[in-house]
N, C-alpha and C positions, 0 to 999 in steps of 0.2 A: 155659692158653694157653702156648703156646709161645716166642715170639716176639709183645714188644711196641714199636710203634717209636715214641717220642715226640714232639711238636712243636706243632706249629701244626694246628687238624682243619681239612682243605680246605672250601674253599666262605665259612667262616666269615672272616669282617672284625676284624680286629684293627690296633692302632697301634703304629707304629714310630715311634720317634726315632734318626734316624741322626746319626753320632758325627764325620763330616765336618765342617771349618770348626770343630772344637770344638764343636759344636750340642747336645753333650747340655750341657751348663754354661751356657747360656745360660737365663735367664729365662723368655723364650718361646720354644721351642723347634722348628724344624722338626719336623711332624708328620705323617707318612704314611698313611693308614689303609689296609692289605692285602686282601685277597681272596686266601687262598692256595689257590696250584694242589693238584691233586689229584699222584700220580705219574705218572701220564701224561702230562697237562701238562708238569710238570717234566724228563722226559723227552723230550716237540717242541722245549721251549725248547734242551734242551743239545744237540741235535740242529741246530740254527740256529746255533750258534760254532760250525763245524768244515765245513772242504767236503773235500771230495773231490778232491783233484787228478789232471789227465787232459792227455793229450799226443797230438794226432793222433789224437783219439776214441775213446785207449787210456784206463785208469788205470790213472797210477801207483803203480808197487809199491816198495815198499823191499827190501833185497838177500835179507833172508826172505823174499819174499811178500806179505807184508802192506801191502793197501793205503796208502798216502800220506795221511794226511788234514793238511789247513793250518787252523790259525786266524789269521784276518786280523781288521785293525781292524773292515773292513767287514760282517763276520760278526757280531763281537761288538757292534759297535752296532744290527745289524738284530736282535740276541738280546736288549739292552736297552730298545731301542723296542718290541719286542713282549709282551718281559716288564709293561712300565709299562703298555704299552696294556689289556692285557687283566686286570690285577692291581690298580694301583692306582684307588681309588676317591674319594679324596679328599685334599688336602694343606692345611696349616694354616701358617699363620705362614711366609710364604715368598715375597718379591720381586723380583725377577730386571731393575735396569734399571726399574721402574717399571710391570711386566708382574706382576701378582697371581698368583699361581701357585696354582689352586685345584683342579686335577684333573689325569687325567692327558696329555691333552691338552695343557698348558700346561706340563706338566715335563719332558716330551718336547721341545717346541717351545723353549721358553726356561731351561728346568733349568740349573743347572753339571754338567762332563759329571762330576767327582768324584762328584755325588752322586746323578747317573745310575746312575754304576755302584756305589753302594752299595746304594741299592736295587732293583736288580735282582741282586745278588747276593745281598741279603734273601729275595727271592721266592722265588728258585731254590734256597737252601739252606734258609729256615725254622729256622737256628737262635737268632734271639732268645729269649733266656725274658721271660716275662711277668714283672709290676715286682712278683708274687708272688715267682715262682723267682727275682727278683735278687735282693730282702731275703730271703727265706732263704739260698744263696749266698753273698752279700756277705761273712759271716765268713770265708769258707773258702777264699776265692782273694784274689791281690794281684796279678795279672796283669791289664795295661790292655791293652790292642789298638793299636799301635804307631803315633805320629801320623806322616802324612807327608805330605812338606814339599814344594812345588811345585819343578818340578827348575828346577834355573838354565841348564841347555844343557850344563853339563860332565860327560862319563861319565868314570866311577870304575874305574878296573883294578879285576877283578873279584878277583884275585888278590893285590892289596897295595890295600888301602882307601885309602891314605894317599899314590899315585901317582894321577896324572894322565894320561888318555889322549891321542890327539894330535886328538880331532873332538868338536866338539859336536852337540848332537840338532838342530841346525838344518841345518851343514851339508847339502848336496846333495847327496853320496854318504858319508853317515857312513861311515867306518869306523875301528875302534877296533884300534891296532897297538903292541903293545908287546915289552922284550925282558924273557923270564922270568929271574929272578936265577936260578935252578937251571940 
């Protein structure tokens, strides 16, 4: 064979513990149980983050040619509802407010959106290894997956970490204006 691609086989149900909130360190641990897509699947899904922008029942092109495409919040959460809706089959250890969160119905409706979108990025990419491939692994990597921290409102000049811009993500018309040292 020429080409082999590894991961998750479609169709088949496997458990995810997603790393959100610290969740894998925890005792009892949020627990997802997947149904992963096939590639075409995964293919409709990535096709739902993205539109097509259109002006006067043109669309728009960019100064090549090539079509404009946008990703909006509203894209990618109708790409996260639909990933969960049709993938997830079961959740374990997970209460939201006092709302049992047992499927995916219920993680859709009452989920935190952090962990929305963790697993729906699970779905869509299938690279977990199995708790196999981690204890084999584990020797051999010391790289964690970076924790992050809910934003507090204040954007970061992108260009000096250590400056402050003059809008926060609440503001009404954020906008972010600084002057470059260079």
């Amino acid at each position: 064979m020429a080409r082999i691609v590894a991961g998750p086989k479609p169709g088949e149900a496997r458990a995810f513990i997603p790393e959100a909130f610290d969740n894998r360190t925890s005792e009892d641990p949020i627990t997802v149980t997947i149904q992963d897509p096939t590639e075409g699947e995964k293919r409709r899904l990535t096709l739902m983050q993205t539109e097509v922008g259109f002006e006067n029942g043109q669309m728009v092109r960019d100064a090549d040619g090539s079509p404009q495409f946008n990703i909006t919040l509203q894209a990618m959460s109708a790409f996260q509802v639909e990933a969960i809706k049709s993938h997830v089959k079961s959740v374990k250890n997970y209460m939201v407010r006092g709302v049992d969160i047992l499927d995916a119905a219920t993680l859709v409706e009452h989920g935190e959106t952090e962990l929305l979108a963790e697993v729906a990025l699970e779905i869509q990419t299938g690279y977990s290894l199995s708790v196999e491939e981690k204890k084999e692994s584990k020797d051999y990597s010391v790289s964690k997956q970076a924790a992050t921290d809910r934003s507090n409102g204040t954007a970061k000049v992108a260009s000096n970490p250590d400056s402050l811009g003059n809008a926060t993500a609440t503001d009404a018309q954020a906008r972010l204006s600084f002057t470059s040292p260079n």
